[in-house]
N, C-alpha and C positions, 0 to 999 in steps of 0.2 A: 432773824427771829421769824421775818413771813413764812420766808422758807418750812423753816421746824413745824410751824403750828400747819401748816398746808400739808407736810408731807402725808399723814396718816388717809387722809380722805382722799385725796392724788393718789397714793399707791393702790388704795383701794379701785376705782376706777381705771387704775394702768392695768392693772393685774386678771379683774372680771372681764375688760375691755379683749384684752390679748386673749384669752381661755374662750369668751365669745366668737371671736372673730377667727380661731381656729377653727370651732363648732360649725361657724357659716360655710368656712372654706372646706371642710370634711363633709357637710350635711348640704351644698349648694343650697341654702337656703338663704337668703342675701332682703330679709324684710329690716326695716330700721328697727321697729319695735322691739324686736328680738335682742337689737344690740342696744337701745337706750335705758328698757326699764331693768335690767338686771343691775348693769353699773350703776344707774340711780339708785334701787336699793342695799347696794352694796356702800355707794356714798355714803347716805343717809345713814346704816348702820355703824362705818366706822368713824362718823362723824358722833353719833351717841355713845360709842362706847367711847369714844375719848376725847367726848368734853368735858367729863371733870379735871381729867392732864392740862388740858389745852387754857380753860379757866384757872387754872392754878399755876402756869406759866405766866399769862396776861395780870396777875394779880403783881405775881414777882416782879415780871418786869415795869409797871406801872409802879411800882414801890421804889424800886432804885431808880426808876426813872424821876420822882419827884423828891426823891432823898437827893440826888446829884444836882438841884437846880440853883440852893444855895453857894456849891461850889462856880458856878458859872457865871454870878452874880458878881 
């Protein structure tokens, strides 16, 4: 489940990271800045567009999670 809820904000940041870091290696331009704040907002956006998914996963699983607790009992 970490996994699942992590992957969309992770891919996002692999994916700008890689497209950056080609940029650097094509343009010899090697500043950090260059490479933190685009992934940061490429995080940050695929973190808002899919936190209604992510909340609506957590809801689910938090529900069979305390449906399954009288079985345990």
């Amino acid at each position: 489940m970490l996994l699942l809820m992590c992957a969309p904000v992770l891919l996002a940041g692999l994916i700008v990271g890689l497209l950056v870091g080609l940029l650097q290696a094509l343009t010899q331009i090697q500043e950090q800045t260059v490479a933190f704040v685009p992934k940061l907002v490429a995080m940050v956006l695929a973190l808002s567009v899919s936190l209604p998914w992510l909340i609506s996963r957590m809801i689910e699983y938090s529900q069979t999670l305390f449906a399954g607790i009288p079985d345990r009992l």
